[in-house]
C-alpha positions as a Python dict, from the first residue, in 0.01 Angstrom:
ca = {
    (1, 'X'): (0, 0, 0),
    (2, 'X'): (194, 171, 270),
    (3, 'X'): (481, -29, 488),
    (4, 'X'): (515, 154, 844),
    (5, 'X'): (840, 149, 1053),
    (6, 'X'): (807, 259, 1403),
    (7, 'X'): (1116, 421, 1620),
    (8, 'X'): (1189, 615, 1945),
    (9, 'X'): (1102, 331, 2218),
    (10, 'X'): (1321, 264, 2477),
    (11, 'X'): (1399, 256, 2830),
    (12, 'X'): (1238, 535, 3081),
    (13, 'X'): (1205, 619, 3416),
    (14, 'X'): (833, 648, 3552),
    (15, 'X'): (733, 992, 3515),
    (16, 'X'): (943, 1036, 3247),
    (17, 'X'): (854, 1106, 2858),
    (18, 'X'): (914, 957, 2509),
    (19, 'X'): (823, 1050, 2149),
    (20, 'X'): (774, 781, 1925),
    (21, 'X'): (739, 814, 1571),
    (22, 'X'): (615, 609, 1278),
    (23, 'X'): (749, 708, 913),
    (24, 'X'): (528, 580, 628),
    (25, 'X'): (690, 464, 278),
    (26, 'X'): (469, 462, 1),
    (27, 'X'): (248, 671, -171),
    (28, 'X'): (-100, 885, -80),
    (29, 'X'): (36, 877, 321),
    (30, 'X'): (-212, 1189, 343),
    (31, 'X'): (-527, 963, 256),
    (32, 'X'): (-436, 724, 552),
    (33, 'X'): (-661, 727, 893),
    (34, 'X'): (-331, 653, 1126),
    (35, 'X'): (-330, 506, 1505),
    (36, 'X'): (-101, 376, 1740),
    (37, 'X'): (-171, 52, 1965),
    (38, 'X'): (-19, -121, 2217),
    (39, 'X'): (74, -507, 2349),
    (40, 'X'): (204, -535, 2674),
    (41, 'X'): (311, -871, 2795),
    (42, 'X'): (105, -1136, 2781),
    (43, 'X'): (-187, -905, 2682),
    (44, 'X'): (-412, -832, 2417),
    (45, 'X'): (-304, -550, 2175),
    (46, 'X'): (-530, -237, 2278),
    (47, 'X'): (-570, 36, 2092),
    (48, 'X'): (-449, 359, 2210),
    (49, 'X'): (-512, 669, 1993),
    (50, 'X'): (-603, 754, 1641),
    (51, 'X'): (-566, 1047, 1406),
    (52, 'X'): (-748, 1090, 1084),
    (53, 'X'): (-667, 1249, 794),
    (54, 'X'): (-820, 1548, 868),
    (55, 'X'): (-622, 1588, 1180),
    (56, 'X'): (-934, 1437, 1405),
    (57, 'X'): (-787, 1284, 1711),
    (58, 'X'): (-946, 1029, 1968),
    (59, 'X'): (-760, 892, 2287),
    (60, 'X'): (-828, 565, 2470),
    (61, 'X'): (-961, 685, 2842),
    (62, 'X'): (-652, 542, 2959),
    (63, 'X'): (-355, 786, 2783),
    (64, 'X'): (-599, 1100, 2758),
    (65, 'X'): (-459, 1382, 2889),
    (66, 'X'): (-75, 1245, 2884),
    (67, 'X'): (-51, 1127, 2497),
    (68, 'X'): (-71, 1398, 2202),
    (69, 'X'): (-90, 1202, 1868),
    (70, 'X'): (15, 1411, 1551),
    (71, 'X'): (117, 1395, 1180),
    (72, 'X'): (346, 1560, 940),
    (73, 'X'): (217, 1467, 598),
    (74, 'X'): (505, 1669, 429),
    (75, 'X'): (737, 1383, 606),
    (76, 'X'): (467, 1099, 599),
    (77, 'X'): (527, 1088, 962),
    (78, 'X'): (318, 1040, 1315),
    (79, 'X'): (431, 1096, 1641),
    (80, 'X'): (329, 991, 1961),
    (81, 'X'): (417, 1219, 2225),
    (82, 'X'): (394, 1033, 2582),
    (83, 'X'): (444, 1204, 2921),
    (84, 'X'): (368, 1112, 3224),
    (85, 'X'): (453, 755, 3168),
    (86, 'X'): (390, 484, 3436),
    (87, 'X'): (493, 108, 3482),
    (88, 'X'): (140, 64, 3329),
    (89, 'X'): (273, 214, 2986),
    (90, 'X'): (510, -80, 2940),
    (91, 'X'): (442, -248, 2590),
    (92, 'X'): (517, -325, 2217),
    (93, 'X'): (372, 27, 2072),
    (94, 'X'): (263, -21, 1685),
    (95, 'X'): (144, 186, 1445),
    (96, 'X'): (-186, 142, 1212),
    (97, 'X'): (-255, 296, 876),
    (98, 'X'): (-601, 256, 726),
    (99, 'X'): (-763, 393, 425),
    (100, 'X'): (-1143, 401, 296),
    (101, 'X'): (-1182, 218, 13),
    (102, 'X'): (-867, -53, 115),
    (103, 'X'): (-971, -318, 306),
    (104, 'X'): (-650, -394, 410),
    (105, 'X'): (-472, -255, 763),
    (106, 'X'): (-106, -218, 747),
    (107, 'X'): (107, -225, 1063),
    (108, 'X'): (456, -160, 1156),
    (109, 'X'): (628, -371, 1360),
    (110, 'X'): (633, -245, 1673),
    (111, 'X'): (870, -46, 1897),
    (112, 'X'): (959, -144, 2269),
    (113, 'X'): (845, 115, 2523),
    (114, 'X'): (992, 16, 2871),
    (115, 'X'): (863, 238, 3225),
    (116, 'X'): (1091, 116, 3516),
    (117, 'X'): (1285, 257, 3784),
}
């Protein structure tokens, strides 16, 4: 079992950038298939990006080319590196560990990301 807190949201001008992070407690973080989604207002949650534990990475259409997912196993940490951020971006970002074998998902809470002027 893993428990996931997510940080680094926060207020940002359009344009701007943000790194958000997600620090994994628990043991075997390395095993874990990890992904950030998102939940804007009044939406469905969406997912956004996903790196596996092989350092794979996939992007939804929508962030590719301004989001860079990564991972520091030595710190059972991933990042999500945003730039380029519009209104659009505005949402509840979580993060998603997964494991083969577990049929569980675990999720963090969420961290606000707000893009305004």
């Amino acid at each position: 079992q893993v428990q996931l807190v997510e940080s680094g949201g926060g207020l940002v001008q359009p344009g701007g950038s943000l790194t958000l992070s997600c620090a994994a407690s628990g043991s075997g973080f390395n095993t874990y298939i990890m992904a950030w989604y998102r939940q804007a207002p009044g939406k469905r949650r969406d997912w956004v990006t996903t790196i596996t534990n092989n350092g794979m990475t996939g992007y939804a259409d929508s962030v590719r080319g301004r989001f860079t997912i990564s991972r520091d196993d030595a710190k059972n940490t991933v990042y999500l590196q945003m730039n380029g951020l519009n209104p659009e971006d505005t949402a509840l970002y979580y993060c998603k560990a997964d494991r083969r074998g577990d049929p569980m998902s675990y999720w963090g809470k969420g961290t606000l990301v707000t893009v305004s002027s």
